[in-house]
PyMOL Python script that loads the backbone (N, CA, C, O; Angstrom):
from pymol import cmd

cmd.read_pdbstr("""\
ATOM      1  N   UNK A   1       0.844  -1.182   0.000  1.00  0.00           N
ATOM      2  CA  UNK A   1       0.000   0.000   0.000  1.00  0.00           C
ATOM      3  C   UNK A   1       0.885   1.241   0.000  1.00  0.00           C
ATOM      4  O   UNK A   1       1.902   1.257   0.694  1.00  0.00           O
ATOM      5  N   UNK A   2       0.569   2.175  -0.680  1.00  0.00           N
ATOM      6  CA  UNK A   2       1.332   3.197  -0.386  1.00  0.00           C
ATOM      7  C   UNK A   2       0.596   4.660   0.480  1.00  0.00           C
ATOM      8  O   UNK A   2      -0.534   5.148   0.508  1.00  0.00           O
ATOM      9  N   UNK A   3       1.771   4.957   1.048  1.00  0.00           N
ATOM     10  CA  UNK A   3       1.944   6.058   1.934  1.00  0.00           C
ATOM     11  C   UNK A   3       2.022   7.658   1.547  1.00  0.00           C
ATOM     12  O   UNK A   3       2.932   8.039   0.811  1.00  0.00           O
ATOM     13  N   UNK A   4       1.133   8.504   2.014  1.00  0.00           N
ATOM     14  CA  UNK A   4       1.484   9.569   1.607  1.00  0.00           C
ATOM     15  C   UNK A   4       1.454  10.728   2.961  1.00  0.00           C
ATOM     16  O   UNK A   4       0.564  10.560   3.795  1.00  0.00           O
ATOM     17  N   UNK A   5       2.146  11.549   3.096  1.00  0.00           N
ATOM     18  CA  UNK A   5       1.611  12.491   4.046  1.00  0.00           C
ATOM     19  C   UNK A   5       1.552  13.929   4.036  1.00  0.00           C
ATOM     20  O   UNK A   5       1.297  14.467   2.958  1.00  0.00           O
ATOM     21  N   UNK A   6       1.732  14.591   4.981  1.00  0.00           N
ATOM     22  CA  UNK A   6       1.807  16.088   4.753  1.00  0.00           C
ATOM     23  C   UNK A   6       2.207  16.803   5.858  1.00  0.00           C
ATOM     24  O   UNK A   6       1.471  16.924   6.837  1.00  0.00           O
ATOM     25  N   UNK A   7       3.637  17.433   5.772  1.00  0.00           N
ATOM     26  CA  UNK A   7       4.109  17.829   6.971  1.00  0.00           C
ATOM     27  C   UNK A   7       4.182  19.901   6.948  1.00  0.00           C
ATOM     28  O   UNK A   7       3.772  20.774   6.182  1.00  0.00           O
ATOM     29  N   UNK A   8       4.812  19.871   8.031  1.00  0.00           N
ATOM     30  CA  UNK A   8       6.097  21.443   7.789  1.00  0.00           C
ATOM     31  C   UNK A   8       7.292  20.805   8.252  1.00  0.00           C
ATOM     32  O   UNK A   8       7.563  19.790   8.895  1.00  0.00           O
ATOM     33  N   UNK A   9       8.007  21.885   7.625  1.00  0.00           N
ATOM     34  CA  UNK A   9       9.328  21.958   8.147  1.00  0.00           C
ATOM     35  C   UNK A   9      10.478  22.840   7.648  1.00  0.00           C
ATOM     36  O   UNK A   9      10.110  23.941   7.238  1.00  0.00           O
ATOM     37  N   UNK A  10      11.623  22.621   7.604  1.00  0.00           N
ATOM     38  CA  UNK A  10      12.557  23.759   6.801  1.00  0.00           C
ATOM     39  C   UNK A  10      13.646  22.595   6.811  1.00  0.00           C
ATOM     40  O   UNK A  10      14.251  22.269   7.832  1.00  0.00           O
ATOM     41  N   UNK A  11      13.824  22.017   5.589  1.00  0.00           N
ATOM     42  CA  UNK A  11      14.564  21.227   5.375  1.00  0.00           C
ATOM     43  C   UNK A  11      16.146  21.599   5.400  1.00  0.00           C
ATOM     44  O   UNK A  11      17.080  21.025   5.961  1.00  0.00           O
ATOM     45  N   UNK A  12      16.106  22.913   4.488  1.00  0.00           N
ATOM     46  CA  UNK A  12      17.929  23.158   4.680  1.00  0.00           C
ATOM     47  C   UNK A  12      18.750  22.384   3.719  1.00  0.00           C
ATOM     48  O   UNK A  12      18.537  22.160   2.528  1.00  0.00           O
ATOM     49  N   UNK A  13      19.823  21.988   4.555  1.00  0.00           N
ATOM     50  CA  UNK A  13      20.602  20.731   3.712  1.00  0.00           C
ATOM     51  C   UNK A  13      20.431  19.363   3.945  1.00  0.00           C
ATOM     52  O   UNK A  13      21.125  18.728   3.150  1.00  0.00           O
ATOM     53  N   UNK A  14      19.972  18.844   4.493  1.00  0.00           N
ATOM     54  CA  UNK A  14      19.109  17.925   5.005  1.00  0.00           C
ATOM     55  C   UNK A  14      18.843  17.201   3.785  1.00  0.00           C
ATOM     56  O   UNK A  14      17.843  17.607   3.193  1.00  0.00           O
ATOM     57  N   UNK A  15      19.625  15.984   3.100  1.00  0.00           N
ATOM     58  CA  UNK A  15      19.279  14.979   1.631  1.00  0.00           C
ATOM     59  C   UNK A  15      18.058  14.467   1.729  1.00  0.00           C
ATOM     60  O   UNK A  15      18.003  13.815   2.772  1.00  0.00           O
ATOM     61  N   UNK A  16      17.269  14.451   1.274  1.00  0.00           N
ATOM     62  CA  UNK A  16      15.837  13.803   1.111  1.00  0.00           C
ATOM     63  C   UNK A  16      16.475  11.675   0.511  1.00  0.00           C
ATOM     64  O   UNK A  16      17.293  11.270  -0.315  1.00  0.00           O
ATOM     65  N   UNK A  17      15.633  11.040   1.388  1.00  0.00           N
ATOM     66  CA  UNK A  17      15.896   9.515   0.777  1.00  0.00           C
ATOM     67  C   UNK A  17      15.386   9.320  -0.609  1.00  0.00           C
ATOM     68  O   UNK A  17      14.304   9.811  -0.931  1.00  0.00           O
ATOM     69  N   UNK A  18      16.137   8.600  -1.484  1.00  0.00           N
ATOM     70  CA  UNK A  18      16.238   8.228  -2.469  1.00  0.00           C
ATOM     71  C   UNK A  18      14.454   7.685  -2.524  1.00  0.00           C
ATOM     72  O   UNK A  18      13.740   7.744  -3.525  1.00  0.00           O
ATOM     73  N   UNK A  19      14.019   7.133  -1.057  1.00  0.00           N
ATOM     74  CA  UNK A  19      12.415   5.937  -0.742  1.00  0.00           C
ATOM     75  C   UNK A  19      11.555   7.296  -0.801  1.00  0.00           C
ATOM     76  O   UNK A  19      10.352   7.147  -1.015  1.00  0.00           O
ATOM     77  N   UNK A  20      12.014   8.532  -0.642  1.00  0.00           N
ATOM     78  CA  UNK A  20      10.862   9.367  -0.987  1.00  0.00           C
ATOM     79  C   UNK A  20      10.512  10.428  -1.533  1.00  0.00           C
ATOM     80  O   UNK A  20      11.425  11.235  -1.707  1.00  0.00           O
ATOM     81  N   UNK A  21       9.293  10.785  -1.942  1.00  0.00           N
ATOM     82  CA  UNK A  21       9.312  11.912  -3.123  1.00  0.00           C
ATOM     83  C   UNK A  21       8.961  12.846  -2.014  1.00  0.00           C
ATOM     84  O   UNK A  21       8.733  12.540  -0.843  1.00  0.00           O
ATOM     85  N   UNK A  22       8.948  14.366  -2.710  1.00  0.00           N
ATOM     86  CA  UNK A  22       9.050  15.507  -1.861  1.00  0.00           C
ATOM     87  C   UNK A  22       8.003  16.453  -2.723  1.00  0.00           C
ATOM     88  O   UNK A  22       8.456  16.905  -3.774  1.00  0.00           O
ATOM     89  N   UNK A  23       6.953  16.715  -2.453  1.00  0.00           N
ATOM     90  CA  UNK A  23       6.362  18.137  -3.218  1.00  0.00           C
ATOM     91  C   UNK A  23       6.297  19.296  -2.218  1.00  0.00           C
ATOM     92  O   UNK A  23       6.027  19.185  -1.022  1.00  0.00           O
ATOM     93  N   UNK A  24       6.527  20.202  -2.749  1.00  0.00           N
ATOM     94  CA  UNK A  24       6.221  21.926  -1.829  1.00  0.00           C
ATOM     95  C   UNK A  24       5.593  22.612  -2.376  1.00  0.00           C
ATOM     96  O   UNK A  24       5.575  22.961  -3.556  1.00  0.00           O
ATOM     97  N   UNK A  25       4.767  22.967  -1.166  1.00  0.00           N
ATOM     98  CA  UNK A  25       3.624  24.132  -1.146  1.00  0.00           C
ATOM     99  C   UNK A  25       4.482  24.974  -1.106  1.00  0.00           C
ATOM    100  O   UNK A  25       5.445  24.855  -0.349  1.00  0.00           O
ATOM    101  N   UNK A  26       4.314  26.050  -1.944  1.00  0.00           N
ATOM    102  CA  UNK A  26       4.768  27.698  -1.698  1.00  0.00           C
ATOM    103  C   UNK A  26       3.862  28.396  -1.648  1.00  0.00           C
ATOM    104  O   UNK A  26       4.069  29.277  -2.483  1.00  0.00           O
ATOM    105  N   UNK A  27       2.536  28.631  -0.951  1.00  0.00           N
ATOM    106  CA  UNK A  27       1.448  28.646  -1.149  1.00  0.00           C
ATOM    107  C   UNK A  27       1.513  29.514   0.073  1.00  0.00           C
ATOM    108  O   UNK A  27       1.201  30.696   0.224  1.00  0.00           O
ATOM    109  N   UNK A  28       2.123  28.394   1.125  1.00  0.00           N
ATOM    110  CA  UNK A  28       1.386  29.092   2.418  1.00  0.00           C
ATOM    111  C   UNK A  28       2.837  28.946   3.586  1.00  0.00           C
ATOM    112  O   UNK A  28       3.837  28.257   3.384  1.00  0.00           O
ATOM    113  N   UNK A  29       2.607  29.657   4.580  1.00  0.00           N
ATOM    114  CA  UNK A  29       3.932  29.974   4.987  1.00  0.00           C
ATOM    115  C   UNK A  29       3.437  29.666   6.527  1.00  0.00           C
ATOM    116  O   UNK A  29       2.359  30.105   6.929  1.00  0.00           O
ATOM    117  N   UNK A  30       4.441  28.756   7.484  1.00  0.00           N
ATOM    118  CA  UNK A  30       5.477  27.701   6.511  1.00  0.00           C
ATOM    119  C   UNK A  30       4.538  27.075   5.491  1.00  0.00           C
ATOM    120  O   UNK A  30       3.353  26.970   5.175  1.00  0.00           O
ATOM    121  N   UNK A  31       5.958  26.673   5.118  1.00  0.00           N
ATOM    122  CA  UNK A  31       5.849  25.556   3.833  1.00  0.00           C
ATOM    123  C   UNK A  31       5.105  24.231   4.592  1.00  0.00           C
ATOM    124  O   UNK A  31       5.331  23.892   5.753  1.00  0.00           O
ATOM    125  N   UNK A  32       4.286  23.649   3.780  1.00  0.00           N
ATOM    126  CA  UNK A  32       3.802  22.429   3.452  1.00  0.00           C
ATOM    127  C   UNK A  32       4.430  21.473   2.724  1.00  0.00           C
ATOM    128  O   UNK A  32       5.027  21.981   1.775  1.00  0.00           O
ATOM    129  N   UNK A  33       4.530  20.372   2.779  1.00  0.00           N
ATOM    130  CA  UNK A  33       5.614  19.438   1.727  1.00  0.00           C
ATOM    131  C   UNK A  33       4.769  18.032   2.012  1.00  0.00           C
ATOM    132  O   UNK A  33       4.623  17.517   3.120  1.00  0.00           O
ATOM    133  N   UNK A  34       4.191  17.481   0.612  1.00  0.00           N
ATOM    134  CA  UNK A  34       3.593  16.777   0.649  1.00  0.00           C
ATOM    135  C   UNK A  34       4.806  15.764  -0.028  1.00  0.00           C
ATOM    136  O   UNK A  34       5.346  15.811  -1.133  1.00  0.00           O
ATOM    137  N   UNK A  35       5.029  14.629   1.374  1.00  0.00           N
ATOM    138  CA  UNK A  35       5.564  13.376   1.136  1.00  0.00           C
ATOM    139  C   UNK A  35       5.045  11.758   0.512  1.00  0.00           C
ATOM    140  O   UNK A  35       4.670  10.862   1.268  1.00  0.00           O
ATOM    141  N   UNK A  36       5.085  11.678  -0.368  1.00  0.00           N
ATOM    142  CA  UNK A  36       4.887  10.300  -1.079  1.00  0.00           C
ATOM    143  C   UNK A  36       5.961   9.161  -1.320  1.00  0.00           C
ATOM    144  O   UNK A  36       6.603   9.057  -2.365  1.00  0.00           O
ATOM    145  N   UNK A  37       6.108   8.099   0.061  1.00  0.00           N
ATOM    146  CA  UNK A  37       6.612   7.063  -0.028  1.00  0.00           C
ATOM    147  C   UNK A  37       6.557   6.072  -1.323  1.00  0.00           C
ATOM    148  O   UNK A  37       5.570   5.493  -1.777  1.00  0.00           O
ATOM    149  N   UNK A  38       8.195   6.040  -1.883  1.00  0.00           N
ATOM    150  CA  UNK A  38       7.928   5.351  -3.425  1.00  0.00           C
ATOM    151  C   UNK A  38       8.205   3.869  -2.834  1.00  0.00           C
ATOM    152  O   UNK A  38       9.198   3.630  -2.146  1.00  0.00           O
ATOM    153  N   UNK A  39       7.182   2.848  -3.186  1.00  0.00           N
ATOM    154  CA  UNK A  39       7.584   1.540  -2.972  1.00  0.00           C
ATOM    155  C   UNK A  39       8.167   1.034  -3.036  1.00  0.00           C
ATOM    156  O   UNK A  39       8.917   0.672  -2.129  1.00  0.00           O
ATOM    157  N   UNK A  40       8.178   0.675  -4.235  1.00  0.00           N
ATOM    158  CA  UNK A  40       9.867   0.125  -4.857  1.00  0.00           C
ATOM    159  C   UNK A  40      11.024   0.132  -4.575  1.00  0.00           C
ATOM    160  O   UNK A  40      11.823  -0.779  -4.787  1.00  0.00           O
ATOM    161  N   UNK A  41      11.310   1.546  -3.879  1.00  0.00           N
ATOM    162  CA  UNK A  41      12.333   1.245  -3.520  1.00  0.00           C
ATOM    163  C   UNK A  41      12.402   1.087  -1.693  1.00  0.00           C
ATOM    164  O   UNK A  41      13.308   0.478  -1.124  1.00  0.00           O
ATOM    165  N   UNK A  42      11.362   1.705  -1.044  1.00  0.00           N
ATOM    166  CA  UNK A  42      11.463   1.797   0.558  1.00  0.00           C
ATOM    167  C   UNK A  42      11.307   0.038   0.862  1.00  0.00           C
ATOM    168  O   UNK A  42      11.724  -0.608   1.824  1.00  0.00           O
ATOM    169  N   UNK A  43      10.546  -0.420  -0.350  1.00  0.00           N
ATOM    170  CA  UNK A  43      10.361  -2.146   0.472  1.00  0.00           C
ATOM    171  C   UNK A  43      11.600  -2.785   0.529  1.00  0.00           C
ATOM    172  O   UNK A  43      11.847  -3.418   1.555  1.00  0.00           O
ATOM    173  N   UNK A  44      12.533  -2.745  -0.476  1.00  0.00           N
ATOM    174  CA  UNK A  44      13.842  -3.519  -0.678  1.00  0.00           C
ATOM    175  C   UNK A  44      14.422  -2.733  -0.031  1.00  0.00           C
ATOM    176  O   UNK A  44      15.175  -3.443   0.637  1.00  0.00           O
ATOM    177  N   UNK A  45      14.656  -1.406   0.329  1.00  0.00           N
ATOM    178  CA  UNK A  45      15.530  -0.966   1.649  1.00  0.00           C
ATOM    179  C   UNK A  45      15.429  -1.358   2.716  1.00  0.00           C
ATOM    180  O   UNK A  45      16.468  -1.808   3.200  1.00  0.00           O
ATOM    181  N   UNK A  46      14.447  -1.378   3.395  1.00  0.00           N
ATOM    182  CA  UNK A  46      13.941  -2.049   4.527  1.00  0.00           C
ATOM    183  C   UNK A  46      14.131  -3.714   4.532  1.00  0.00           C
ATOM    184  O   UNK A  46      14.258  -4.331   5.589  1.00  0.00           O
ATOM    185  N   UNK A  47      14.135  -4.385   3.174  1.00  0.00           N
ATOM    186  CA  UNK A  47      14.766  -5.620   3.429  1.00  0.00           C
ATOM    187  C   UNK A  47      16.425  -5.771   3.757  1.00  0.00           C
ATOM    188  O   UNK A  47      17.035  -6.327   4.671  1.00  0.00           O
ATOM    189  N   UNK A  48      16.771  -5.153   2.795  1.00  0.00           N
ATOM    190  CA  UNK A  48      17.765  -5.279   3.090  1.00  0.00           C
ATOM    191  C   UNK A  48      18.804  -4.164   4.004  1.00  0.00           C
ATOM    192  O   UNK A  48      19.978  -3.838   3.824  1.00  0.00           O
ATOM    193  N   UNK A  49      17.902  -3.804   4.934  1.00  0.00           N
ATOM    194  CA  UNK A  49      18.629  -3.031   6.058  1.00  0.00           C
ATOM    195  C   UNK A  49      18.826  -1.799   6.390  1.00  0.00           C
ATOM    196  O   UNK A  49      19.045  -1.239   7.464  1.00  0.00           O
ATOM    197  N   UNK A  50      18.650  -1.231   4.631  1.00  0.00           N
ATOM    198  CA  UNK A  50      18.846   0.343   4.556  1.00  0.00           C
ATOM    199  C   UNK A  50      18.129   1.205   5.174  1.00  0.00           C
ATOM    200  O   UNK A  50      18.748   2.239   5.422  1.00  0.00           O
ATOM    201  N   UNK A  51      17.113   1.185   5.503  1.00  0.00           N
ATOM    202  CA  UNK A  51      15.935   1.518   5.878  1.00  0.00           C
ATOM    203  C   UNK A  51      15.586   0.742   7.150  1.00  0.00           C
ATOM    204  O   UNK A  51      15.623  -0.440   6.810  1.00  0.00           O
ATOM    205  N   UNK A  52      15.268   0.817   8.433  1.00  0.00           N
ATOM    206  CA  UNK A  52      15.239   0.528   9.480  1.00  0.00           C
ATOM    207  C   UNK A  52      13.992   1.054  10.257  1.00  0.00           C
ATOM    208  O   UNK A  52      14.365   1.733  11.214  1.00  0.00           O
ATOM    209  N   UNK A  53      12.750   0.972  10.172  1.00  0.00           N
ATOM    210  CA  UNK A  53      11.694   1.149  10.614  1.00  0.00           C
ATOM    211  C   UNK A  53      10.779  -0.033  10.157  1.00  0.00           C
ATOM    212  O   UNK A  53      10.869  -0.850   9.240  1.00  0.00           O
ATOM    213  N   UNK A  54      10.006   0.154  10.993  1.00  0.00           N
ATOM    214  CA  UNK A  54       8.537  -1.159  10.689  1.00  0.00           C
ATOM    215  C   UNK A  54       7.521  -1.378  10.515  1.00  0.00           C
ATOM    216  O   UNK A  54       6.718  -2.234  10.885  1.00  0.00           O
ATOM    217  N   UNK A  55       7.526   0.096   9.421  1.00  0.00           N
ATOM    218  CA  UNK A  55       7.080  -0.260   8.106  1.00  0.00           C
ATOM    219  C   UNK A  55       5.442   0.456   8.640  1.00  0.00           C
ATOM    220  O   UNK A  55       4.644   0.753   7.751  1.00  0.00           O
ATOM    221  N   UNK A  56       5.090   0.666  10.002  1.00  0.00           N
ATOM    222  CA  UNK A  56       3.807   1.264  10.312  1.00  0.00           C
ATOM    223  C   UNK A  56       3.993   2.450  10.043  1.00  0.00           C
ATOM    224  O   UNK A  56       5.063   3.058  10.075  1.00  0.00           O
ATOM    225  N   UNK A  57       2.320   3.076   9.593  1.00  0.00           N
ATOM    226  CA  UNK A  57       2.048   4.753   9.904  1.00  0.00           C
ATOM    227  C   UNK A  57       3.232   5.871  10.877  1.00  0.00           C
ATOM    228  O   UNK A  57       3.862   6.915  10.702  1.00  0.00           O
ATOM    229  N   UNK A  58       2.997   4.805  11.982  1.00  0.00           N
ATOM    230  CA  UNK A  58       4.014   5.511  13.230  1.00  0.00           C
ATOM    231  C   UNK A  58       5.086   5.370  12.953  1.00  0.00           C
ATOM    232  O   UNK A  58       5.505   6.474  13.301  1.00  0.00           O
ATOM    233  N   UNK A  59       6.285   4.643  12.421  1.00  0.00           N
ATOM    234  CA  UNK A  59       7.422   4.212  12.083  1.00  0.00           C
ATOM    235  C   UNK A  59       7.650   5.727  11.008  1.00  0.00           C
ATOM    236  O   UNK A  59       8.427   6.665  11.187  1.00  0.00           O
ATOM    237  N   UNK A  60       6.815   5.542  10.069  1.00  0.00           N
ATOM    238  CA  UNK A  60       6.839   6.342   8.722  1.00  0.00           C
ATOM    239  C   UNK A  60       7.050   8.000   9.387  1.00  0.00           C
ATOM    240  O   UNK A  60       7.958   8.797   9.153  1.00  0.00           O
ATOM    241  N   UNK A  61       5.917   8.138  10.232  1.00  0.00           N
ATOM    242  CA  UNK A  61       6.249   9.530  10.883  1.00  0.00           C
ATOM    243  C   UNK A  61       7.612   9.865  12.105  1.00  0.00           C
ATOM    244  O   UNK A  61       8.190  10.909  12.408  1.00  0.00           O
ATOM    245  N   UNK A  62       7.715   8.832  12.448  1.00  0.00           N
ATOM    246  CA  UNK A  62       9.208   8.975  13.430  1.00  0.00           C
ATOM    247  C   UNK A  62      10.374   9.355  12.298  1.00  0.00           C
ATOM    248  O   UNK A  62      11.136  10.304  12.485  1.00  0.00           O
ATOM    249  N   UNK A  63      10.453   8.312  10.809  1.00  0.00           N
ATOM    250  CA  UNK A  63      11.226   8.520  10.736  1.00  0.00           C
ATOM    251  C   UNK A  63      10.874   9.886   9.590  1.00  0.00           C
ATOM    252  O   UNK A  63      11.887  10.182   8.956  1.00  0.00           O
ATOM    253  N   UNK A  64       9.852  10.593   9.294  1.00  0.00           N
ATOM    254  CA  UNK A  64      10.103  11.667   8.599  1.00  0.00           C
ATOM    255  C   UNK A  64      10.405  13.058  10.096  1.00  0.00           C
ATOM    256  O   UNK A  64      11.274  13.914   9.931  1.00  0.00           O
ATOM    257  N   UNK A  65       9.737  13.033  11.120  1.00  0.00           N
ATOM    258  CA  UNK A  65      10.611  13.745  12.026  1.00  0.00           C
ATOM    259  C   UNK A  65      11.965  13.772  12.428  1.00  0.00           C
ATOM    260  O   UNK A  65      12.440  14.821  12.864  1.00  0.00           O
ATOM    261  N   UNK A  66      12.622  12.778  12.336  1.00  0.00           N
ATOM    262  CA  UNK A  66      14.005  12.285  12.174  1.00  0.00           C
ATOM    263  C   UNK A  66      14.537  13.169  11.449  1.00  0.00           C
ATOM    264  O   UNK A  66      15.572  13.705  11.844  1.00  0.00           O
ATOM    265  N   UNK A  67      13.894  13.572  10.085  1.00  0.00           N
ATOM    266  CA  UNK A  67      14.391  14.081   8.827  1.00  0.00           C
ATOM    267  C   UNK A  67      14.403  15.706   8.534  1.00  0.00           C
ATOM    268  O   UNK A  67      14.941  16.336   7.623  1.00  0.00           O
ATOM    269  N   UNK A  68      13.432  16.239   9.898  1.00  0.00           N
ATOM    270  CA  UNK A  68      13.629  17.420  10.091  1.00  0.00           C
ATOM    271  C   UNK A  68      12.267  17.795   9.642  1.00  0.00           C
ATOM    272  O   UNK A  68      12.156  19.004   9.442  1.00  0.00           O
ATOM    273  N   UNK A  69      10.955  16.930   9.379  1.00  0.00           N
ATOM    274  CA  UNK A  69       9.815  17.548   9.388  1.00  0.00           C
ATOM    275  C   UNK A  69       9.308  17.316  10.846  1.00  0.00           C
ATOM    276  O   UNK A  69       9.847  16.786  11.818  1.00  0.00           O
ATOM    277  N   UNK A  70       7.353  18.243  10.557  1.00  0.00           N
ATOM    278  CA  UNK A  70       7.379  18.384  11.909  1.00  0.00           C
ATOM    279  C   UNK A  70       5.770  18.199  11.689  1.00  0.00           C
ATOM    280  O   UNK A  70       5.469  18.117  10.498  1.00  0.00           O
ATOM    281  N   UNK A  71       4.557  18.110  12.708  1.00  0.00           N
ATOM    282  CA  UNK A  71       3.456  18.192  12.346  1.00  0.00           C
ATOM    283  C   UNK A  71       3.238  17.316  11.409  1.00  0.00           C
ATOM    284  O   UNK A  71       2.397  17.788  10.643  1.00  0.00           O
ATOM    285  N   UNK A  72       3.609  16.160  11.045  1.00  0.00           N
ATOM    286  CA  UNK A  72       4.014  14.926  10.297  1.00  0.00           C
ATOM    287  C   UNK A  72       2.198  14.356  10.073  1.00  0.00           C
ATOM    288  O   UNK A  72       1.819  13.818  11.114  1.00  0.00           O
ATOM    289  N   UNK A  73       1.356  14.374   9.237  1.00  0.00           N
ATOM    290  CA  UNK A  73       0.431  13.979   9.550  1.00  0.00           C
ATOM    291  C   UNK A  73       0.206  12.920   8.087  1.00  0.00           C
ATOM    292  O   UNK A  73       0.700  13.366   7.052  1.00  0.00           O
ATOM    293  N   UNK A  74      -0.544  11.511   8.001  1.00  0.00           N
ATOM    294  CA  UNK A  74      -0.827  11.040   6.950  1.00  0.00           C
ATOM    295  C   UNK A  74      -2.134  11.590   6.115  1.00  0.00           C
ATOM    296  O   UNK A  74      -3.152  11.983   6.685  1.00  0.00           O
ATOM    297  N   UNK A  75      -1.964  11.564   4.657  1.00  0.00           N
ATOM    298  CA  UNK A  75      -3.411  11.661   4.255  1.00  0.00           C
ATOM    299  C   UNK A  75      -3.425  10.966   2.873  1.00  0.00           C
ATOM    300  O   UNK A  75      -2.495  10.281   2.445  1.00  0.00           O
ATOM    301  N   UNK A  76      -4.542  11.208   2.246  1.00  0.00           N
ATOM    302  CA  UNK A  76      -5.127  10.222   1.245  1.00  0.00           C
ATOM    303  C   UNK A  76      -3.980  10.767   0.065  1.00  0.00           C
ATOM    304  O   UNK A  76      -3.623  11.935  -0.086  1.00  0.00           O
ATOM    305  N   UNK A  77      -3.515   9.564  -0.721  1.00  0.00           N
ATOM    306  CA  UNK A  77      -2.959  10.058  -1.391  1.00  0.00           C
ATOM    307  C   UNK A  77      -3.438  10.047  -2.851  1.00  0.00           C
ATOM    308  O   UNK A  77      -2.644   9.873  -3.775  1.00  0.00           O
ATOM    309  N   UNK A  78      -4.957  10.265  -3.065  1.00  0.00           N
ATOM    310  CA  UNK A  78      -5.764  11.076  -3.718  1.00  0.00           C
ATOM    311  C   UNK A  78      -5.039  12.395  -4.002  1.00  0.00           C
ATOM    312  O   UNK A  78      -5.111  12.861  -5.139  1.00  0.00           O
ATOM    313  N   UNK A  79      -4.449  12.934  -3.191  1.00  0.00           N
ATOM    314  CA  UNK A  79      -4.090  14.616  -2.923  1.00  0.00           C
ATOM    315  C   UNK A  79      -2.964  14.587  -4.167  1.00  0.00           C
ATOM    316  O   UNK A  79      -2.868  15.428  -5.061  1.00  0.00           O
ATOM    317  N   UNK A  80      -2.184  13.456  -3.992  1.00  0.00           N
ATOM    318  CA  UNK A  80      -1.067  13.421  -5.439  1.00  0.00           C
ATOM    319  C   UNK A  80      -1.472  12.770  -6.505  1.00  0.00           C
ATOM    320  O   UNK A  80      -1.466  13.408  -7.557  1.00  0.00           O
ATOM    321  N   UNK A  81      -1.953  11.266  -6.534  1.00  0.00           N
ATOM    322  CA  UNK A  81      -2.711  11.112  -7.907  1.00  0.00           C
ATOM    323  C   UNK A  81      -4.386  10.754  -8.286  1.00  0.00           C
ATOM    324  O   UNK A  81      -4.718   9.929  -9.138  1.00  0.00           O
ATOM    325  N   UNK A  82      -5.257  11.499  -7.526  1.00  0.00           N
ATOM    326  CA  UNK A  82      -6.200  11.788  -7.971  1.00  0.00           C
ATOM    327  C   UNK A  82      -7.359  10.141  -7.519  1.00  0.00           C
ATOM    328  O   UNK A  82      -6.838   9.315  -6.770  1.00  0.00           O
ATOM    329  N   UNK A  83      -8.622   9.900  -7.972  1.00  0.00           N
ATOM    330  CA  UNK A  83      -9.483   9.030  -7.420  1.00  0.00           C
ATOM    331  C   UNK A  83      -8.611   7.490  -7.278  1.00  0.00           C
ATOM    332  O   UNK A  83      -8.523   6.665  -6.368  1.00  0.00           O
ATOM    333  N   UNK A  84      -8.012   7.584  -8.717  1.00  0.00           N
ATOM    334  CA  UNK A  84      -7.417   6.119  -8.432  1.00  0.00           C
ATOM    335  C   UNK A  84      -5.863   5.548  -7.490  1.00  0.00           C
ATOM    336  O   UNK A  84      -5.347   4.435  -7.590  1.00  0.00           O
ATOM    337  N   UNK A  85      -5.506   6.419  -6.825  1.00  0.00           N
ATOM    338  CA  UNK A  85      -4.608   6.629  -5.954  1.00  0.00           C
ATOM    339  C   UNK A  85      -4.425   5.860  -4.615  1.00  0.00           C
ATOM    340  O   UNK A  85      -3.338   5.381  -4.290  1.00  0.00           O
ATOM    341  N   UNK A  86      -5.759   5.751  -3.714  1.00  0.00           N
ATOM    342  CA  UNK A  86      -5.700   4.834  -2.681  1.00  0.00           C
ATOM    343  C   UNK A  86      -5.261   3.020  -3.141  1.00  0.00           C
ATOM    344  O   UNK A  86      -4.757   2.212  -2.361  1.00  0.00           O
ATOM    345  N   UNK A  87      -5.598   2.778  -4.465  1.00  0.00           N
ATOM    346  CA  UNK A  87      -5.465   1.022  -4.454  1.00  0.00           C
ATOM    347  C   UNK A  87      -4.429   0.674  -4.229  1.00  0.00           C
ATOM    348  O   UNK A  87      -3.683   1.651  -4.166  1.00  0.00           O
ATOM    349  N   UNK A  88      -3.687  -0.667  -3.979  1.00  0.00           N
ATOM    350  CA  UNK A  88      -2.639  -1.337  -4.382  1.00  0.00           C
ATOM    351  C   UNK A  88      -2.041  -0.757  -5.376  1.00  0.00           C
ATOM    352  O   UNK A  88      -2.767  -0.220  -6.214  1.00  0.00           O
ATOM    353  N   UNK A  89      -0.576  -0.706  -5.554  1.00  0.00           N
ATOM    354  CA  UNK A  89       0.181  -0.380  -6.495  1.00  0.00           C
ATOM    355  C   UNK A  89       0.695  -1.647  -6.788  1.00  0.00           C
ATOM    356  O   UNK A  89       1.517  -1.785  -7.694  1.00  0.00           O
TER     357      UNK A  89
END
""", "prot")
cmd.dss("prot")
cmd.show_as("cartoon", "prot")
cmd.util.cbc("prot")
cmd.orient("prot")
C-alpha cells in the first residue's frame, strides 16, 4: 500500500531519501511538503537493512521527524494522484 503524508518543516541541507518523493507548497507559509513514499524502492531498503523502521504509519512519521519535518500527519494520497490513488500499487 502506499503512503502519503503532509508535513512542515525547513529542510535546509538535510538529503531527502532516495524511498521518498518531496512536493512543496509555496502557497502558504510555513511551507507544506507533501511526502509520497515510493515503494519500490522503501520495500527492498527495509529488506535489506537500509531503511530501518517497521514499516507502520508511526514508524513512517518517526522517521520523517528524524528528517527534520514536523506536524508529520498522513493523508489520502488522492491529494497526489487523484481518485485512483488509494489502491494497491
Amino acid at each position: 500500500m502506499t503512503l502519503c503524508f503532509r508535513a512542515k518543516g525547513e529542510l535546509g541541507e538535510n538529503a531527502i531519501p532516495e524511498w521518498l518523493s518531496i512536493e512543496i507548497s509555496f502557497d502558504s507559509r510555513p511551507r507544506y511538503y507533501g511526502i509520497w513514499v515510493v515503494p519500490w524502492i522503501a520495500e527492498p531498503a527495509q529488506a535489506l537493512g537500509t531503511l530501518e523502521l517497521d514499516g507502520s504509519v508511526e514508524g513512517w512519521i518517526a522517521h520523517l521527524e528524524s528528517l527534520g519535518f514536523y506536524d508529520v500527519v498522513q493523508v489520502s494520497c488522492k491529494e497526489f494522484f487523484g481518485p485512483r490513488a488509494d489502491r494497491d500499487r
